[in-house]
N, C-alpha and C positions, 0 to 999 in steps of 0.2 A: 738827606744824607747819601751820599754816593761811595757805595760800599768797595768801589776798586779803588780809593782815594784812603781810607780810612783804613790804616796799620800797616800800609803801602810801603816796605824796606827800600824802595828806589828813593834817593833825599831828594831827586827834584820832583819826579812828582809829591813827594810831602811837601816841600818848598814852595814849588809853581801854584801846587792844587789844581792839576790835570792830567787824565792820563796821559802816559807816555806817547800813544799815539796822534798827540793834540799839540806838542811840541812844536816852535816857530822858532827861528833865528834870534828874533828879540827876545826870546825866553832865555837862551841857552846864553845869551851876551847878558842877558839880568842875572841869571844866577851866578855865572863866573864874576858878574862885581860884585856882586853880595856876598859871595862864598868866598871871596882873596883865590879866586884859582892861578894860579901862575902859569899851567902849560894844558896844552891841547894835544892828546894824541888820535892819529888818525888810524885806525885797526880794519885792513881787509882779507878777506881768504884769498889762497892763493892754491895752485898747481898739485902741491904737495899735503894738503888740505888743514894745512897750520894760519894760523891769523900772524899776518904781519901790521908791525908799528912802526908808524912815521908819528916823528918827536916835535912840537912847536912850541916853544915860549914868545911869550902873550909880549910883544915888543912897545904894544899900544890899543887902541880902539879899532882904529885905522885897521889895522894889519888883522888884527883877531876879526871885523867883520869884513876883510877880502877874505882869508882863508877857508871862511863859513861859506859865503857867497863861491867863491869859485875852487875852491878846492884847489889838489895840486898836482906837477906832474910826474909818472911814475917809472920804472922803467920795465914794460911791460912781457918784454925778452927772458926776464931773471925774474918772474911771478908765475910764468905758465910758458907750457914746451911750444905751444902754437903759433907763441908769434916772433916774428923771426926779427933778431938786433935789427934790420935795415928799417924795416917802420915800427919800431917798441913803445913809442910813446901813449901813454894812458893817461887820463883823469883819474884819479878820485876823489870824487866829491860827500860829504856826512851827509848820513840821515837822522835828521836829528830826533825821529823817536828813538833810535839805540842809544842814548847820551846817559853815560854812569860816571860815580867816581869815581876812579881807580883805587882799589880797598890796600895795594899793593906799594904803590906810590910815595917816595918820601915825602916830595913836594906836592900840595895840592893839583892835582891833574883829572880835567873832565876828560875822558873820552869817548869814541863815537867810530862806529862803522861807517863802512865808506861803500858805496855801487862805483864801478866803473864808466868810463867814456870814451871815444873812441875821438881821435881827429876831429871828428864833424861834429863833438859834440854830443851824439846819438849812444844810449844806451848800446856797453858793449856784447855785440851775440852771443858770446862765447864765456860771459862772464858766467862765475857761478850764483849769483843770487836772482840777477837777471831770467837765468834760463829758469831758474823756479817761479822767479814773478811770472814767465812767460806759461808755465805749465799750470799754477793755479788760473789766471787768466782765460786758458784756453777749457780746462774744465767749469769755470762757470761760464763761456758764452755756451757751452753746447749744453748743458745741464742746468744751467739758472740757479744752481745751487753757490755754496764754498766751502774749498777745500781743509779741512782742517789736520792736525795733526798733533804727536807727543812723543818722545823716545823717553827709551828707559839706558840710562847711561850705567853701563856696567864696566870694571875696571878694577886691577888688583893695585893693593899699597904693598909694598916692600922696603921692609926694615931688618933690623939686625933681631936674633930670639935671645930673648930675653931668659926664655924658660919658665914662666909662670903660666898657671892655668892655661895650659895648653888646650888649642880648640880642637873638637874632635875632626878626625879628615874627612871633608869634603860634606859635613854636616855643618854647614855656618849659616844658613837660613836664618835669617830674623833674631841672629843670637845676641846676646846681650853682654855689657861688661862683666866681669872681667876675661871673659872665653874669648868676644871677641876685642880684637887691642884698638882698633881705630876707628870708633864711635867717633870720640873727639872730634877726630880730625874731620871726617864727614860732615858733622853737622855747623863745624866752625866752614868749610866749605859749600855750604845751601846756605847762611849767613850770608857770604859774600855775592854766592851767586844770587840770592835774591837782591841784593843788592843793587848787583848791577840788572834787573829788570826779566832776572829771570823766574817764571809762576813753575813751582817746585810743587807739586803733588806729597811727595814722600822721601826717604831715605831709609836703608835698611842694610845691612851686611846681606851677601848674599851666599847660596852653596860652598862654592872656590873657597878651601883656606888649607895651607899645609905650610911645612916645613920645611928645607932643602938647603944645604952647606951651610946651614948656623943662621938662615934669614926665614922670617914669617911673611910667609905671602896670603894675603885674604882680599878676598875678594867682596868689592862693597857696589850699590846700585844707589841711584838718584832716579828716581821718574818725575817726570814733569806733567802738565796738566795742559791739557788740548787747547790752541788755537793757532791762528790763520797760520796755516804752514811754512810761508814767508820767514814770522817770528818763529819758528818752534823750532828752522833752523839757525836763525842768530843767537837764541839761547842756548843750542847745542855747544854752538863753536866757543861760545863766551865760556860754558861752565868746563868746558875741557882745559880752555885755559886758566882760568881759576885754577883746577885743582890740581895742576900743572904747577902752577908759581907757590900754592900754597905747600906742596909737597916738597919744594925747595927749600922754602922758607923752615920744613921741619926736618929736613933730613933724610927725608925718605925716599923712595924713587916710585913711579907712576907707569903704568903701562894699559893699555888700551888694547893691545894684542888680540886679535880672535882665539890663538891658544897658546898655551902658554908650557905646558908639560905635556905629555902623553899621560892619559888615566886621570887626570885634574877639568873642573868646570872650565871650558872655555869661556869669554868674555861675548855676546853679542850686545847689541843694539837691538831693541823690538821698539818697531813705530806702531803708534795706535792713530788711528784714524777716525772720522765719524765727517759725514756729513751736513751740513745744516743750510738752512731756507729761513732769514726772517727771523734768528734768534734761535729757531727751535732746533732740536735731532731730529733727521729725519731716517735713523738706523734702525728703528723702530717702528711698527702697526698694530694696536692693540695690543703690546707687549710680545709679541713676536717679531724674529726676524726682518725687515722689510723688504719689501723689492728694491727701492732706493740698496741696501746694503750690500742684496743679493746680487744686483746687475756690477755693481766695484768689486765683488769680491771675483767674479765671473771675470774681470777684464784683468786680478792681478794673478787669476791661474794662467790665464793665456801667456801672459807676459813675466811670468815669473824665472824661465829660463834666461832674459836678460837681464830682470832688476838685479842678479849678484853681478852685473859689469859694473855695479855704481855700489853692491852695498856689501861686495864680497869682492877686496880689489888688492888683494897681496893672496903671496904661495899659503900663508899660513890660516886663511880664513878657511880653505878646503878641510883642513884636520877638523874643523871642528863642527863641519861639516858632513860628520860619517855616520852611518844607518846606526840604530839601533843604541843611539844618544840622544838626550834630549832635542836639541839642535835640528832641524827639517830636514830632512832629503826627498819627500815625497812632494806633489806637487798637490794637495787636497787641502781640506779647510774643515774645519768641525768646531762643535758647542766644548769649552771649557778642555780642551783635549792637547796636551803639549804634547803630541807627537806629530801632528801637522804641522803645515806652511801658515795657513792663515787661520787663527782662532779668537772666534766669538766668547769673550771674556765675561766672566758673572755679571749682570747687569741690571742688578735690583730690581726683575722685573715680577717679583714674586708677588708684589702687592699687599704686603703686610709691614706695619709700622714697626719696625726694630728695636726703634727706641724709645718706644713707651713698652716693649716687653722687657726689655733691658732696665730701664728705668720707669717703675709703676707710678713715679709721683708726675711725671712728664703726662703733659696733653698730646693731642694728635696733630702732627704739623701737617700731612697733608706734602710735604714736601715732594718736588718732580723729580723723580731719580732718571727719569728718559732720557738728559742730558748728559748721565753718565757712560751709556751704550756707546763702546766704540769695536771695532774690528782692528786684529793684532797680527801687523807681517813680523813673523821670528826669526829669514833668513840673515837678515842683516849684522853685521857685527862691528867693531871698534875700527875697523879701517875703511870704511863706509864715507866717500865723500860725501857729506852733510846734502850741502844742497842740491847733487846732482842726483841721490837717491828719494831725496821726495819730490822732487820733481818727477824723474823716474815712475813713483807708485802714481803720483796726482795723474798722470798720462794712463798707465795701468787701468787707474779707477774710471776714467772720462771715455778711455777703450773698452768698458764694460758697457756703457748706457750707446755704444755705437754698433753695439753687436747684437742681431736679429735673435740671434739663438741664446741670447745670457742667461736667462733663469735655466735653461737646457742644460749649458755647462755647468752651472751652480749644482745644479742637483745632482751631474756625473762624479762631480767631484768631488762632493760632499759624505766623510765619513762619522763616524757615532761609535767608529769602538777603539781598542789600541791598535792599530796597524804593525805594531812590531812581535801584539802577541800571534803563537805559532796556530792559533782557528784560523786567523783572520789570512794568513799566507795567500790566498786567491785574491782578497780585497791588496793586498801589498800588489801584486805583482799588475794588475791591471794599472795602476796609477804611472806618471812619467816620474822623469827624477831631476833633480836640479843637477848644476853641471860639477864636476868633480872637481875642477881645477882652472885658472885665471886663464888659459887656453881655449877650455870647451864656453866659460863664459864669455869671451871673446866674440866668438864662432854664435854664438846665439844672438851675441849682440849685431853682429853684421846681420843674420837673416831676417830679423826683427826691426830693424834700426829706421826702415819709413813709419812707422806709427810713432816713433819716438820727436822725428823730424815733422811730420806734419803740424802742421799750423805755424810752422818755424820756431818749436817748440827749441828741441835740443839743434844747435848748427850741426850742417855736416861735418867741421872740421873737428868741433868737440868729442862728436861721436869717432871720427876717425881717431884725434889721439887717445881716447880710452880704450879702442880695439888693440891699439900698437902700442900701449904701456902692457896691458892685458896679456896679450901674446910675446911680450919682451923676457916673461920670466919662465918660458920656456920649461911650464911646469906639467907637460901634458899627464906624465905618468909617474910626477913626484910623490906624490902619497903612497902607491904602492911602493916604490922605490926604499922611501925610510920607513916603512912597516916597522923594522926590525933593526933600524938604525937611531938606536937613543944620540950618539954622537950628533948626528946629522940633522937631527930635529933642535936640538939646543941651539946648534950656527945657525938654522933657518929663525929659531923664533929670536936667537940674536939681532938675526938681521933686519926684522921689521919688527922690533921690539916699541920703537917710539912711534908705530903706523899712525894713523889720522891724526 
């Protein structure tokens, strides 16, 4: 029995009986005639880091295996700032392990992500999925390992208040109906995303929830469950739109904003990470720490003042951004500690069976929790270009196992107590600090940006226009500025209200 097949919410792998990654043309043209699919859409990321769709009705056999086979062309001017109308033309061609049915759809409609292609044919450099296939790539030739990954997708729903059981402010952790109002809606959203092939960990309401001109804002999280980083950013994109369309369909409005109020939970993203060799984690030695972890975590203190040009990329991710909030400003890493950058997350390494203490009538499974050990960057938030920031980290981590001195850094960086309480004031003031604003991240990103390019990882021209969107919004000394300006903070979270 092959346990990824069995209670699989993807219907073709329930249909096919293979994983999604086993997927062939001839599958995906078997199931559309067994299933009566009538259209084919074609779904790519784009500039502004929204999935766009291109629309196809199944004309015949004929037509539905050219459009498999060659995919189509795009106009690559009006998808991203770098290429200029006089040569815009692009492919995009499906990969058919992304293939779902649209849960949204009136008419039967499979569809499918798409990579880009360039004139010649050749994968395009500059594309966003590309550049991430290019960064896991480059971290397993030099490590022999691969790269894996998970986000925790956080995000408020906003509806009208009703006035019943009001939730308490900014106590909404793991709370339950009826305090909190969009369970429902949550969970009929992990429905669909698993659906469309996305491996969903968990769902839970989170901190974020209040009141404000007669509407309930709360704030809810999805985490997903570790693998090749490639997927873990096609899932990201898919379930943003998910719960995007689903949030239509009820009424409600979605935002993904880094922050959203002054004094309110802002929104990030935290990617988990973990390593593996051959099946196994290798984030782990004898239930400590590993070097394997140690030497990634070393490459994404070094490189941490850049990763916010890809995963801190509007004015508004800076707010949420500020000392002495959950949210990082310090550049260190520590065991189970949210006041760090990068934190080593509980990791069942206690060696005691839970669940025959829990439950006495249960035997002893023996079960390997090693697999669940991974490392948590917390900089990143809701306007985080999906794949250019794990691309981003995957380069970070492969910059660790390149540097003579890692476990050096590891260890300077590395703290054990609250950084924010007032003993510890000497331990704060030694550490560096992430950048304030889409300006000084900019600037980090230019001094930085040949580690990012090497191995022709990130193009130079990619990297150039993320410095000159970065520095467009001319926000050097914007946070101090609206300190004291509630007016001004509403028009700015206005303004990048629908960010990623």
């Amino acid at each position: 029995m092959n346990n990824e097949l069995v209670m699989n919410s993807n219907s073709l792998v329930e249909s096919l009986q293979k994983p999604a990654a086993e997927f062939t043309k001839a599958d995906i043209i078997q199931y559309i005639l067994e299933k009566d699919i009538h259209m084919v859409n074609f779904m790519y990321p784009a500039g502004d880091g929204r999935l766009k769709t291109l629309n196809f009705v199944i004309n015949n056999l004929a037509y539905l295996d050219a459009i498999l086979t060659c995919g189509e062309r795009v106009d690559g001017s009006s998808l991203f700032s770098f290429i200029e109308a006089g040569s815009s033309d692009l492919y995009v061609v499906p990969r058919f392990r992304t293939a779902f049915v649209d849960p949204f759809s009136d008419l039967p409609t499979l569809t499918m992500l798409c990579s880009f292609f360039n004139k010649d044919g050749e994968p395009l450099e500059s594309a966003p999925e590309y550049t991430l296939h290019k960064a896991c790539k480059a971290f397993t030739d030099v490590t022999g390992m691969e790269f894996q990954a998970m986000g925790e997708l956080e995000y408020y729903v906003i509806a009208p208040d009703e006035g019943l059981f009001p939730a308490t402010d900014q106590r909404g952790y793991h709370e339950s109906a009826p305090y909190a109002k969009f369970n429902q809606f949550r969970t009929e959203c992990m429905k669909y995303i698993a659906q469309t092939g996305g491996q969903i960990k968990y769902g839970h309401s989170e901190v974020g929830n209040f009141t404000q001109d007669g509407m309930v804002y709360e704030q809810n999280e999805i985490e997903f469950l570790p693998t090749h980083a490639s997927d873990a950013a096609d899932q990201l994109m898919i379930a943003k739109w998910v719960i995007r369309n689903l949030a239509s369909e009820y009424g409600y409005n979605i935002t993904f904003t880094p922050k959203i109020t002054v004094g309110k939970a802002g929104s990030g993203l935290h990617i988990h990470m973990r390593i593996m060799k051959d099946g196994k984690n290798q984030m782990l030695d004898n239930g400590l720490l590993s070097e394997t972890a140690r030497k990634a975590i070393a490459g994404m203190m070094v490189l941490a003042p850049s990763i916010t040009a890809f995963g801190n990329t509007n004015p508004t991710s800076y707010f949420r951004l500020v000392p002495h909030q959950e949210a990082p400003t310090n550049i260190c890493w520590g065991d189970r500690n949210r006041s760090v950058l990068v934190r080593v997350p509980l990791g069942w390494s206690a060696k005691k069976d839970m669940c025959t203490i829990a439950n006495p009538l249960e035997s002893s499974t023996h079960y390997d929790t090693t697999q669940k050990q991974t490392v948590e960057m917390r900089s990143p938030d809701g306007s985080a270009d999906l794949y250019q920031l794990l691309a981003g980290l995957a380069v970070a981590c492969r910059h660790g196992f390149e540097l003579e001195n890692a476990l050096d850094i590891a260890d300077k960086t590395y703290v054990n107590v609250n950084i924010h309480q007032a003993e510890n004031a000497d331990r704060l003031k030694s550490l560096e600090q992430l950048p304030d604003s889409c300006a000084a991240s900019a600037e980090c990103l230019q001094q930085q940006r040949a580690l990012y390019e090497k191995y022709n990882v990130f193009s130079p021209n990619m990297i150039d226009g993320i410095i000159k969107k970065l520095k467009s919004y001319n926000d050097a000394s914007l946070r101090a500025d609206l300190q004291k300006d509630a007016e001004g903070m509403k028009e700015l979270v206005k303004a990048y209200f629908h960010c990623g």
